[in-house]
Residue frames as qw, qx, qy, qz and C-alpha x, y, z in Angstrom:
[[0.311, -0.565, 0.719, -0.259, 61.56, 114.97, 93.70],
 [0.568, 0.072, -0.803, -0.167, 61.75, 111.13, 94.13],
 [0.744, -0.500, -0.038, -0.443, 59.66, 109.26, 95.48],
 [0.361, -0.700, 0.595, -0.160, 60.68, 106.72, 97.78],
 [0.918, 0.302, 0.229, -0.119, 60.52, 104.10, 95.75],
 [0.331, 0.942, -0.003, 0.054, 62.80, 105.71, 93.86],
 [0.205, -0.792, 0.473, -0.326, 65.09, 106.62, 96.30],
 [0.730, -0.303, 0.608, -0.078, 65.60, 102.94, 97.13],
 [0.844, 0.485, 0.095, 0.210, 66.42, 101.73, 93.61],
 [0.463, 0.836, -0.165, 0.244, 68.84, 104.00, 93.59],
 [0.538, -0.651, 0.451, -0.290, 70.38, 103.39, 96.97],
 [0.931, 0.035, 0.357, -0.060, 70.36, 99.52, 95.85],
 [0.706, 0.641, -0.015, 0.303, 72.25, 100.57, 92.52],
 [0.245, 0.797, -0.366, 0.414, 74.90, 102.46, 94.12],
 [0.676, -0.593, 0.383, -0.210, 75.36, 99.99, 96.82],
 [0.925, 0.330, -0.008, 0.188, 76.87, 97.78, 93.91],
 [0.546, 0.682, -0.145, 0.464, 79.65, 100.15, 93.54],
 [0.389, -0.860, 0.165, -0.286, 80.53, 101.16, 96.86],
 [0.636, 0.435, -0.607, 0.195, 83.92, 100.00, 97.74],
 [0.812, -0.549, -0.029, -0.197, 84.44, 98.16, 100.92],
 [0.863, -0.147, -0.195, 0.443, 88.47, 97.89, 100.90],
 [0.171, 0.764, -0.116, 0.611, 89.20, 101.63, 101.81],
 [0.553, -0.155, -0.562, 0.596, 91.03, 102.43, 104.85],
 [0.048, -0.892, -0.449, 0.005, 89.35, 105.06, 107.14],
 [0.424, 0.367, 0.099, 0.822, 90.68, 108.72, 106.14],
 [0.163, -0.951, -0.234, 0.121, 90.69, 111.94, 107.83],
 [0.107, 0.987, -0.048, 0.112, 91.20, 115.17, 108.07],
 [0.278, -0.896, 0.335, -0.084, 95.12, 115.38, 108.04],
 [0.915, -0.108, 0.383, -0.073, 96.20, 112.14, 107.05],
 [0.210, 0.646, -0.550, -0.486, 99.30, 111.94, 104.37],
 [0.835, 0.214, 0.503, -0.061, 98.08, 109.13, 101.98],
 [0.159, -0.440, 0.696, 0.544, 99.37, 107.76, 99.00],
 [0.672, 0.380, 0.350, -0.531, 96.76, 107.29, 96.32],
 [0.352, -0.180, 0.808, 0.437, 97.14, 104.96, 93.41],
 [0.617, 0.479, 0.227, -0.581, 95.47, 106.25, 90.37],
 [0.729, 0.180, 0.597, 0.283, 94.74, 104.15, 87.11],
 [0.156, 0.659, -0.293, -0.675, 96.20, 106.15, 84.52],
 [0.685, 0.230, 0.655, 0.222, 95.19, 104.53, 80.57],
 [0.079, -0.766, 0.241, 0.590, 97.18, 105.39, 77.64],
 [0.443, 0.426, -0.557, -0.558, 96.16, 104.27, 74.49],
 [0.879, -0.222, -0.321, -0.273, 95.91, 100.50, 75.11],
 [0.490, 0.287, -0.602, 0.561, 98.38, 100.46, 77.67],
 [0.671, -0.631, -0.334, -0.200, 97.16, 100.70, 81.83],
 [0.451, 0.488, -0.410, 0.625, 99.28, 102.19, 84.85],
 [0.406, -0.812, -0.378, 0.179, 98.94, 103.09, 87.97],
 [0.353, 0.542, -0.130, 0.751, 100.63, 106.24, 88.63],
 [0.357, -0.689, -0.617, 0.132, 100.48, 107.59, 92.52],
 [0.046, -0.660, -0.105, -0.743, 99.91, 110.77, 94.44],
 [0.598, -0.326, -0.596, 0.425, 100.89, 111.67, 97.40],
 [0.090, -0.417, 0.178, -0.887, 100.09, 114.58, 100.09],
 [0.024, -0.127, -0.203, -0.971, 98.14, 115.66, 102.29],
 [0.099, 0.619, 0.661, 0.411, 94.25, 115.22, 102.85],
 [0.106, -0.049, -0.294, 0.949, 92.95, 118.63, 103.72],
 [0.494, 0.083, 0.179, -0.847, 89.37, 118.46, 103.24],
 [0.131, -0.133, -0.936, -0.299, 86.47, 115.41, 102.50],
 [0.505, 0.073, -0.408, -0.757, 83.16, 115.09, 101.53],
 [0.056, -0.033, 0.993, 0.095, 80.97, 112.47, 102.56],
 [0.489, 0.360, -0.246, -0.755, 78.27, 111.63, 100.25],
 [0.895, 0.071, 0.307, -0.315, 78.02, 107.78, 99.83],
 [0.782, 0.371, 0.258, 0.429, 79.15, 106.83, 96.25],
 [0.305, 0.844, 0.023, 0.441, 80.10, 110.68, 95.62],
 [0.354, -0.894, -0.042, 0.271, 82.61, 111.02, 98.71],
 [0.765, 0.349, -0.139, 0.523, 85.60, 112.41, 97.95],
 [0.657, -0.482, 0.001, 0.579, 88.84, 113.87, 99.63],
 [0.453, 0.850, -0.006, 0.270, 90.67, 116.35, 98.22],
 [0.834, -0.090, 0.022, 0.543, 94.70, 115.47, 98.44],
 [0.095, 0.990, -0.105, 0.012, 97.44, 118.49, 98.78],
 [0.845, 0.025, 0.040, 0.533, 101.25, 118.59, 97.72],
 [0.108, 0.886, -0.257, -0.370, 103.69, 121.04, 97.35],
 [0.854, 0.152, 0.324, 0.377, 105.98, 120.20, 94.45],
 [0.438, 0.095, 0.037, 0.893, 108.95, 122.65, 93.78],
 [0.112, -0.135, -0.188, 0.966, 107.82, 125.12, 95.80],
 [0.365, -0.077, -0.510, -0.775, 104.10, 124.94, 93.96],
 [0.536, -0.064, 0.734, -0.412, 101.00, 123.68, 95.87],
 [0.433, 0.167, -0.599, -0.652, 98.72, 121.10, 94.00],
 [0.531, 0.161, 0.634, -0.538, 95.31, 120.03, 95.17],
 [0.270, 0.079, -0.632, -0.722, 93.62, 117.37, 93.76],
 [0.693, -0.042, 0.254, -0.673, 89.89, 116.05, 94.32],
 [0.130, 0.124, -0.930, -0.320, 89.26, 112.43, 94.13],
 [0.839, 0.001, -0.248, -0.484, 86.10, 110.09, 93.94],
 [0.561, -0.411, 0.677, -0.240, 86.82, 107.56, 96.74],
 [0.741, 0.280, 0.490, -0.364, 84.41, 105.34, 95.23],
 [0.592, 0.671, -0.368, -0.253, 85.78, 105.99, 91.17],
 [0.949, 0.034, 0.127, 0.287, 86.62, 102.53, 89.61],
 [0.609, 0.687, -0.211, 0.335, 90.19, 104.73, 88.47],
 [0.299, -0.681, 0.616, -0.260, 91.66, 104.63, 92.33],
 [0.827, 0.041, -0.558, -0.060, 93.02, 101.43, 92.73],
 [0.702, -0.319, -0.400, 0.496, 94.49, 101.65, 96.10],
 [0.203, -0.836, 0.137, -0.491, 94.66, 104.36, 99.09],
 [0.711, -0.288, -0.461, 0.446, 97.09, 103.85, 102.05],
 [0.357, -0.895, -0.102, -0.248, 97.21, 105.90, 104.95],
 [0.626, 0.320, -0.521, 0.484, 101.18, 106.62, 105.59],
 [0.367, 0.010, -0.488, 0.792, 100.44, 109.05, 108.70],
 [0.067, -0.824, -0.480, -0.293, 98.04, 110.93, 110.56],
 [0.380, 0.267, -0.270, 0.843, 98.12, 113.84, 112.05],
 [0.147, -0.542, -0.659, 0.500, 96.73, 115.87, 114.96],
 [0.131, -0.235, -0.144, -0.952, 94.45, 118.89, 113.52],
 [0.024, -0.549, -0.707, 0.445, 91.06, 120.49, 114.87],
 [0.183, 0.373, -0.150, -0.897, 89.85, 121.49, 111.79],
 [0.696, 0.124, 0.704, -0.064, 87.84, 119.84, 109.70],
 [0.537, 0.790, 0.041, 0.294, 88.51, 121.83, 106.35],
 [0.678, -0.454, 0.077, 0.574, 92.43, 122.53, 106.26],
 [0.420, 0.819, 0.356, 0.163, 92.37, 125.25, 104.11],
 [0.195, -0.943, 0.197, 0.186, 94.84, 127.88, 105.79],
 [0.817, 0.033, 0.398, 0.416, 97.58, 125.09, 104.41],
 [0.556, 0.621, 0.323, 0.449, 97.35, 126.75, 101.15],
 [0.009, 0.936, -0.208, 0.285, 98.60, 130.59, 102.75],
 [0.651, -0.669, 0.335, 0.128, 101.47, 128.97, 104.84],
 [0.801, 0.493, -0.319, -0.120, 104.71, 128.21, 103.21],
 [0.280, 0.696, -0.533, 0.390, 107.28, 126.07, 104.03],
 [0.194, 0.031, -0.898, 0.395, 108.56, 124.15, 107.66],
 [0.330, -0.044, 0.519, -0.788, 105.16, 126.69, 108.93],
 [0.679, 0.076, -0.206, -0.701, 103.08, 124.50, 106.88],
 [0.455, 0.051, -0.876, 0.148, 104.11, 120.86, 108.62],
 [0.743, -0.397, -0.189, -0.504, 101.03, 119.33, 110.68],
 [0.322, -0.266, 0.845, -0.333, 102.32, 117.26, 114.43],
 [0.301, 0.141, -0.943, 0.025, 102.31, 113.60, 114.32],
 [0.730, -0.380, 0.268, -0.502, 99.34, 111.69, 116.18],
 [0.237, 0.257, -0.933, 0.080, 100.58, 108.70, 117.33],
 [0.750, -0.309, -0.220, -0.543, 97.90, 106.02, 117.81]]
């Protein structure tokens, strides 16, 4: 194990990286995530929308993990809040749930799989 010594170097080092313009995210939230997509020597952003239905938190290592349906097809992906390749998260809507892992999403299809509006 590490000592504490250790354990504070490392705490220091990953406090470099920790981003500090993220908007706060939860469980239910449809965001729009702007990843940095690089293609030979060319640079994009390309975004992703859905969803979140489940998140991690971990410091440098949290991450979210973003659902869509796209023709009829679900597609979950996991991000790295923290990963220098998001360039931008916006929170379009939340929603009311009282779950904290939205998992059942994935067996519902269709209108049964639409989440009520919280209005703040």
């Amino acid at each position: 194990m590490f000592s504490l010594n250790n354990q504070k170097t490392i705490d220091a080092i990953q406090n470099n990286f920790i981003k500090t313009n993220i908007p706060k995210i939860q469980i239910g939230d449809s965001v729009k995530i702007g990843v940095k997509i690089i293609e030979g020597n060319k640079e994009r952003v390309q975004f992703y929308e859905g969803t979140v239905i489940a998140k991690k938190n971990s410091s440098i290592n949290t991450t979210i993990t973003v659902r869509k349906v796209l023709q009829g097809i679900g597609i979950e992906r996991i991000f790295l809040i923290h990963s220098p390749k998001i360039d931008s998260i916006k929170v379009l809507r939340s929603s009311k749930v009282r779950r904290s892992k939205l998992y059942y999403l994935r067996n519902l299809k269709g209108k049964a799989s639409r989440l009520k509006q919280r209005f703040q």
